[in-house]
N, C-alpha and C positions, 0 to 999 in steps of 0.2 A: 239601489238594491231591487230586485225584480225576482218575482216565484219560481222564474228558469232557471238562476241560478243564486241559491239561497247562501246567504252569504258563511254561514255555521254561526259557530260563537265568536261573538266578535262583544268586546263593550259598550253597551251600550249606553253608558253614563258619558261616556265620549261622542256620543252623534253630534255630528255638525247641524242637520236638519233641526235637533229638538234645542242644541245650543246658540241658533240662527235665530226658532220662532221667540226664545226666550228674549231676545234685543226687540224685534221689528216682527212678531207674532201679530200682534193686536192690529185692528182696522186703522184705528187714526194713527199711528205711526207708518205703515204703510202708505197713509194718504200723505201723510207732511211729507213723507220722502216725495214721494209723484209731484209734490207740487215746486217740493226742492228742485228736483231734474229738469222742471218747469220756466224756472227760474226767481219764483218766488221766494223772497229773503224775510221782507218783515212780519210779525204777528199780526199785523191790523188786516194786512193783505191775505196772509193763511187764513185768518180767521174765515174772512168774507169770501174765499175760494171753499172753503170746507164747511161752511155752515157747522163747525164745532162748537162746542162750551165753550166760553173762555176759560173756566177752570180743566178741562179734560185736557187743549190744547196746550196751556202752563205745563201740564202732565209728560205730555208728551214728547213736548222740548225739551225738557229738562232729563228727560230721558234718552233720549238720542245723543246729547250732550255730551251727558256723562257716562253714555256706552262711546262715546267718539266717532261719533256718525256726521254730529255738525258741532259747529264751533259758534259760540257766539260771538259777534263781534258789534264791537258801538258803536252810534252814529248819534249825529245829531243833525236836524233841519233847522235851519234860520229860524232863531227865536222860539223854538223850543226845546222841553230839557232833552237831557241822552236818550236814547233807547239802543237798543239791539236786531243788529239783522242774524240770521240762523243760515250760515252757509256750510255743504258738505266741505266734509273734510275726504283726503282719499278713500279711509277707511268707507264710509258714506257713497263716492263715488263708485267703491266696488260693487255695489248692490244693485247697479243700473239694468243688468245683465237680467236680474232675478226679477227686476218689475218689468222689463219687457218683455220676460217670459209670463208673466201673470197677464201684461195686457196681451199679448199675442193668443192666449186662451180664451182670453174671454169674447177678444175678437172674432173667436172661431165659436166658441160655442154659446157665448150670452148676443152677441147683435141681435136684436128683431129684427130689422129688414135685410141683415147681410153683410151691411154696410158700417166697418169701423167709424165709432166719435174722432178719432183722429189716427192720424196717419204720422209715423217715423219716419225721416228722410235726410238722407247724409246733405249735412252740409254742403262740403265741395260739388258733388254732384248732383245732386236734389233727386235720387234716387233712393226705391225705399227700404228700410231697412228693417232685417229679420233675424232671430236667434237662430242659431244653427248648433248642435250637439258634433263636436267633432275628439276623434282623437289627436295624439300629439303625434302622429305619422301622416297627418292628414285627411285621415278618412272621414265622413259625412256617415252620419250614423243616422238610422230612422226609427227608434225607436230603445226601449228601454229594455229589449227583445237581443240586443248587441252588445247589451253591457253587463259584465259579470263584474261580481264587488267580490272585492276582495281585503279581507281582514287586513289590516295593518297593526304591528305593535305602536303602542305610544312610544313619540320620541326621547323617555327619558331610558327606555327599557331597551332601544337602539346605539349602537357603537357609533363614538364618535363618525360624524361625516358620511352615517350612512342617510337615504332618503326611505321616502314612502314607495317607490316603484321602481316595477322589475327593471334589474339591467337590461338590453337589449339594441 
């Protein structure tokens, strides 16, 4: 939503944004995600990547969990008892999108010397990689200056099989 074009009345007990920060709002969930995408699974290893509590990070897990963000899964090493690794689950995976948009900002506007802590680069190509705002016609938007919002009814107050966006 953007001041150019203000969206009217629209519900706001339905926002994605305020129903997004209510799962993965808070810093240390944010961070277990980053270290998820990371590739780190256990708590011994989250721990000592985040310098968290180990009561806050209990918190947090168990939080992701049971919003379906990760899934716990158990392991055991030679000779000793079970534990649990914390892997996303798709749900989880969809959020990749919205931490590389958090680090692509902070890249631009927190670096001291200019210079990203680390860099994203595709696999296959080892080329780097950046969020880009696009429509579904293809167009390359630059800003939020491009984007008008527009109210949508909840889906229960919609006729069968219709969607959220215009025909066209």
């Amino acid at each position: 939503m953007t001041a150019a074009t203000p969206p009217g009345e629209y519900d706001r007990s339905r926002c994605s944004v305020a129903g997004t920060l209510a799962v993965v709002g808070e810093k240390w969930s944010l961070l277990v995600l980053r270290e998820a995408f990371l590739g780190v699974r256990r708590f011994a290893d989250l721990q000592r990547a985040l310098g968290a509590p180990r009561a806050v990070l209990t918190d947090r897990l168990n939080s992701l969990v049971a919003s379906g963000l990760l899934v716990r899964v158990p392991y055991r090493a030679e000779g000793e008892r079970q534990r649990h690794e914390y892997r996303l689950t798709d749900k989880g995976r969809d959020l990749h999108p919205a931490l590389v948009a958090l680090m692509q900002w902070g890249d631009r506007w927190l670096a001291d010397d200019g210079a990203p802590p680390l860099e994203l680069t595709h696999r296959d190509c080892g080329e780097p990689v950046s969020l880009a705002l696009r429509c579904a016609a293809g167009h390359d938007l630059a800003g939020p200056r491009e984007v008008a919002a527009v109210p949508t009814a909840p889906a229960s107050a919609r006729p069968a099989g219709t969607a959220d966006t215009p025909a066209g």
